[in-house]
Steps between C-alpha positions, in 0.01 A plus 500: 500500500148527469339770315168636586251762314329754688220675359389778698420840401533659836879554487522506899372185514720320212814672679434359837427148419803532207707561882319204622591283197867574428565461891414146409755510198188512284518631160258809479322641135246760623264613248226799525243408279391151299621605183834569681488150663454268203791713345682356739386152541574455122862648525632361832523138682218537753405240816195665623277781486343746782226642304319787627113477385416892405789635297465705222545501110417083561380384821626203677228262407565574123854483542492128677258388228787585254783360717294186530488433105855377492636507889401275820722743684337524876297808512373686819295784481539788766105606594356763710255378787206593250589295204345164585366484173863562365620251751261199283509614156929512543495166630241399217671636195914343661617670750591267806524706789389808666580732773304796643657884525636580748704183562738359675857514369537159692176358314567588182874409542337161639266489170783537276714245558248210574379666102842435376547221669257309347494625195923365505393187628232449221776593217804318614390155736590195378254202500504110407471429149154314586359753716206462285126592676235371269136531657246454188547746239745750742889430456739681710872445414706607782833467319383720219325704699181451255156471555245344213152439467401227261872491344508894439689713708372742717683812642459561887670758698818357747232515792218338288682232455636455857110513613420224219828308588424499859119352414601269226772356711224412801211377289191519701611665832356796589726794584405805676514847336738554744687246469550523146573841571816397749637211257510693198578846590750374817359731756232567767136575277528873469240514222348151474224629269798556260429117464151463384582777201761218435289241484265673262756545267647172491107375451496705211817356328410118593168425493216510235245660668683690830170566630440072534849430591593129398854513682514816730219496735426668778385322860276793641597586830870312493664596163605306196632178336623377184222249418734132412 
């Protein structure tokens, strides 16, 4: 059983989707506040986190910051229509997905598993003992699971390293926000611009000067490569 983390301060809200959840023989921790959730993260086995943006005591932003200084646990945050702001500074600061209130049970059901299915996949798949990508100073280690940038290691996020696997293992084609959006997450492009927040992130951990990427570059109008 997988268990999941929901942060929510309206208690409506964290009851109906806790329904949603255990229907799907989900393990549910609800939690009220930030403070409350972190308590909980540290005490209990946790696969992924609904987050809820404005909560009080600690809001959801400072709460992920703190969850992201020892745990690549998937993240989503729960928005309202008016947060777009929210929406990029979550994805900025390690949260991987989002999804708007009100939602659809289906959709965030949907969101959830493709989450923790990926974030399994990225923990327990074997690989080839010499599944080795070495492009210049960039060395991804698919057995280990390890990324490193002039021989020291560099921590990425499951979906940070899919994205980087995905370019590093087609050096020099040019995919599609799109369709880096459909490899990595496994479904239709619900929010492709999830992808270029990504992208920044990974530029930040890689390269020397992310602002004059040597590896990840951008092809304006089409998308980006992994320059090989």
């Amino acid at each position: 059983m997988y268990n999941i983390l929901v942060a929510e301060d309206e208690r409506e809200i964290a009851a109906a989707i806790e329904v949603y959840l255990k229907n799907q023989n989900y393990g549910v921790f609800k939690a009220y506040n930030g403070e409350e959730a972190l308590e909980i993260f540290k005490k209990q086995e946790i696969h992924l986190v609904l987050m809820d943006i404005m909560m009080p005591k600690m809001d959801g932003i400072q709460t992920v910051m703190k969850i992201r200084e020892t745990s690549n646990v998937p993240i989503i945050f729960l928005t309202a229509k008016s947060e777009d702001v929210d929406k990029i500074l979550g994805l900025d600061i390690g949260a991987d997905d989002y999804i708007t209130k009100p939602f659809n049970p289906l959709e965030l059901l949907a969101r959830i598993n493709s989450n923790i299915r990926r974030y399994t996949s990225y923990s327990t798949t074997p690989a080839a003992n010499d599944d080795v990508i070495q492009i210049g100073g960039i060395q991804l280690d698919d057995l280990k699971k390890q990324v490193t940038v002039d021989g020291k290691p560099i921590k990425l996020t499951p979906l940070e390293y899919k994205i980087l696997h995905l370019l590093m293992n087609n050096p020099n084609r040019v995919f599609s926000i799109e369709e880096i959006y459909e490899k990595v997450w496994q479904e239709p492009a619900y929010n492709p611009d999830t992808v270029t927040v990504h992208i920044r992130r990974i530029r930040e951990k890689i390269e020397i000067n992310p602002k004059e990427p040597k590896y990840l570059k951008v092809v304006w109008g089409i998308g980006y490569k992994f320059e090989g």
